[in-house]
C-alpha positions as a printed Julia matrix, in Angstrom:
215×3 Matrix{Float64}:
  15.88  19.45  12.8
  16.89  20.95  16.51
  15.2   24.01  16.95
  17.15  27.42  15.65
  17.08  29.23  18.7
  16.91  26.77  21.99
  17.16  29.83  24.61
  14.43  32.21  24.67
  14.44  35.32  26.81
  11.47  38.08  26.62
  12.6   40.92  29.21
  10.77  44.37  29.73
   9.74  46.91  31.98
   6.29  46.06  34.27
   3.0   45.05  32.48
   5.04  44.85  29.01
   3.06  42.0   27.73
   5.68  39.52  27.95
   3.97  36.49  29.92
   1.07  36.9   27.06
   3.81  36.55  24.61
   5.51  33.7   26.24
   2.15  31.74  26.4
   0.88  32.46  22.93
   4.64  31.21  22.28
   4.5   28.06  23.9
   1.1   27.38  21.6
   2.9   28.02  18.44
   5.51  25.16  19.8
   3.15  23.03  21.06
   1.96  22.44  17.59
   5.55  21.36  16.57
   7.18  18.41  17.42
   9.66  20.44  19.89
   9.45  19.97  23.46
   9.98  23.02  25.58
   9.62  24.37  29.26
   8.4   28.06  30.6
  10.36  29.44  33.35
  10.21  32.52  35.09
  12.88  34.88  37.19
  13.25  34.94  40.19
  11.6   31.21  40.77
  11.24  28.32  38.77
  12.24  26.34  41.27
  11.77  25.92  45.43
  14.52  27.53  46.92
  13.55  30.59  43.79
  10.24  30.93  44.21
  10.72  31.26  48.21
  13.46  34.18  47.58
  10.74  35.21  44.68
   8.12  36.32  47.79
  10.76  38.06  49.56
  11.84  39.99  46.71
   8.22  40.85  45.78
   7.09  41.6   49.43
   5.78  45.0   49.64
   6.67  45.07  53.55
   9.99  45.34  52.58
   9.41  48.53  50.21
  12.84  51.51  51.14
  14.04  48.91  53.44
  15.79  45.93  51.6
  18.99  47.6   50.14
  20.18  47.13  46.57
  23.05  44.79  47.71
  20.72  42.44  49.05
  18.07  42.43  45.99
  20.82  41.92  43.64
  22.49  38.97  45.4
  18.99  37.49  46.43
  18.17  37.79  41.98
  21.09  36.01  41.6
  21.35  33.46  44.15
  17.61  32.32  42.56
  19.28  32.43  39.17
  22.18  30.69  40.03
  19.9   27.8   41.15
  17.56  27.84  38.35
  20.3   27.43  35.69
  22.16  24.0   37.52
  18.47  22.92  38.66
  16.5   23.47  35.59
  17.62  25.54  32.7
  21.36  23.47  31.8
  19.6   20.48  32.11
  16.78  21.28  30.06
  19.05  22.19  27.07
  21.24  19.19  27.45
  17.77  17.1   26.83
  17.43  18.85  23.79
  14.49  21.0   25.2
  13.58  24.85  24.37
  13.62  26.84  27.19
  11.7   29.94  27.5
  12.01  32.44  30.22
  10.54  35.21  31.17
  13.57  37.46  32.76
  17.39  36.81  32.86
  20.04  38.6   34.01
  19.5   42.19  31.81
  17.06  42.81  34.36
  19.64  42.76  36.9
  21.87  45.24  34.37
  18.66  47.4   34.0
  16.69  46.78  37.81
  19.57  46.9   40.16
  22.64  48.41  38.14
  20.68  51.34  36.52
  17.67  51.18  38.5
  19.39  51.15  41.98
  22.18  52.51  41.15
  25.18  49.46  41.92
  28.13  49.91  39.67
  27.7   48.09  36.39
  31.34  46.24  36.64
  30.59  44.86  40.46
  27.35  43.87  39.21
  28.43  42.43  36.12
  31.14  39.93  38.02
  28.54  38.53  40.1
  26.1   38.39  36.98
  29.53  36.32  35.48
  29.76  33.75  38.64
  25.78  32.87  38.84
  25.56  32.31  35.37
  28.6   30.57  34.58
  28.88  30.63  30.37
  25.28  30.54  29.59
  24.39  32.87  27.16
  20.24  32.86  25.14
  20.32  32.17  21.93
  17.98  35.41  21.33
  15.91  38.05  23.46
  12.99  39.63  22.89
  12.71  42.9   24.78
   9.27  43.89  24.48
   9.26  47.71  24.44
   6.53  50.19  25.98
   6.5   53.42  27.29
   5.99  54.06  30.67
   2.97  55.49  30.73
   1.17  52.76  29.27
   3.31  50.86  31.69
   1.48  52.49  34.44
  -2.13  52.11  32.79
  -1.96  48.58  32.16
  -1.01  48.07  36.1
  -3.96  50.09  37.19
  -6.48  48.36  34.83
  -4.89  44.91  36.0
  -4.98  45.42  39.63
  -8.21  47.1   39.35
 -10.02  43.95  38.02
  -8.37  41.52  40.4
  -9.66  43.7   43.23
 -12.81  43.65  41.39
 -12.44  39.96  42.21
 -11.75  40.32  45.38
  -7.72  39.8   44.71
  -5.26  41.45  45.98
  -1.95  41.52  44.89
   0.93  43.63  45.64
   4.83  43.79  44.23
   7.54  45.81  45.74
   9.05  46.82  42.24
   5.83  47.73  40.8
   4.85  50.23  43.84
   8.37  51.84  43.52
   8.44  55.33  42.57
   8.45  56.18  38.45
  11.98  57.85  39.21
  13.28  54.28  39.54
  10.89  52.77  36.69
  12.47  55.58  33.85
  15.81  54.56  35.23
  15.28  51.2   34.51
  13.86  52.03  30.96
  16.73  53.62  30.09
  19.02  51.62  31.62
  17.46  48.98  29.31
  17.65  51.05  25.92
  21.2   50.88  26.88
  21.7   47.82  27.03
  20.02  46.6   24.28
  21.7   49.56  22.41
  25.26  47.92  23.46
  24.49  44.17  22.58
  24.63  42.1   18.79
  21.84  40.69  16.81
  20.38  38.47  19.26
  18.78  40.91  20.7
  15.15  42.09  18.88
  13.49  45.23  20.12
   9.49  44.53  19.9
   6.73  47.06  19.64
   4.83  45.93  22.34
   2.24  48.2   21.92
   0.45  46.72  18.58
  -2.32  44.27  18.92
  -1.35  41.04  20.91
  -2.22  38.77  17.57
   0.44  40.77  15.65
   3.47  40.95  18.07
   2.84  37.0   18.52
   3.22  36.71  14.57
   6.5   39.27  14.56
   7.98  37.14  17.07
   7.09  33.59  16.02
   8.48  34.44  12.32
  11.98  36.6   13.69
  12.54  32.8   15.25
  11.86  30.87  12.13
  13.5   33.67   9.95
């Protein structure tokens, strides 16, 4: 029997938990007999995952304007769905992905501050039709946001890795923008989309999610 819900999105603000979810996901399926692919956004594919490091590049911190981080997000998502997403689903496939376009709502609309209705036409023309099937917005406040980035970067230094992302070393002005700016949008939308308490133990949100999707 095809699978109930063949497009999965988890969004959220930084260090939300969703790339924990989406591979504790993926182990649920890969007990089943349905075949599925993880993709991320911006990448997933070579021309996204090359606009990916610009985007995340920390040299370009208060210099690359809004304009051009919103048309960069959706030039990588334009190519992702023709190159890998439609595709995928025509197969028959689940695809999971960490990020779709509500980030650009929340990130570059209420984050940056572009007008919703210019952002949501070009949202319109990189997407085509494509709508998920269901989202998971994994919900946590900011502060524990903020924690979970310190602990995180503090044992990959310990490591001796360093990593660095432009949107996490913005200021927390722009991060409780784009917190609210996503409780509005999820406020706005239908019953596809399922607000999860991110905050409970990672066994438990994996079991709220895996049995919303075989409800």
């Amino acid at each position: 029997m095809p699978f109930k819900y063949p497009f999965i999105v988890f969004e959220g603000i930084e260090a939300s938990g969703k790339s924990t979810q989406i591979q504790l996901l993926a182990e649920h399926l890969q007990k089943t007999d349905n075949d599925f692919i993880l993709i991320r956004e911006p990448g997933g594919t070579d021309i996204g995952e090359r606009i990916r490091a610009i985007l995340k590049d920390t040299s370009y911190l208060n210099k690359m304007t809004p304009e051009t981080e919103l048309l960069l997000m959706n030039a990588a998502r334009a190519q992702l769905i023709r190159e890998i997403i439609s595709p995928a689903l025509e197969q028959g496939k689940i695809v999971i992905c960490d990020r779709y376009y509500y980030s650009s709502l929340a990130y570059q609309g209420y984050g940056r501050g572009i007008y919703i209705s210019s952002l949501e036409q070009i949202i319109n023309y990189s997407i085509g039709n494509l709508q998920p099937d269901i989202v998971f917005f994994m919900d946590i406040p900011l502060k524990i946001s903020r924690q979970r980035i310190i602990k995180r970067n503090q044992q990959l230094q310990s490591k001796g890795i360093q990593v660095r992302d432009r949107f996490e070393e913005a200021d927390m002005d722009f991060h409780q923008k784009v917190y609210s700016g996503y409780k509005t949008i999820f406020a706005q939308e239908d019953s596809r989309f399922k607000v999860i308490n991110a905050t409970e133990k990672t066994e438990v949100i994996a079991q709220n999610i895996w049995n919303i999707l075989n409800g």
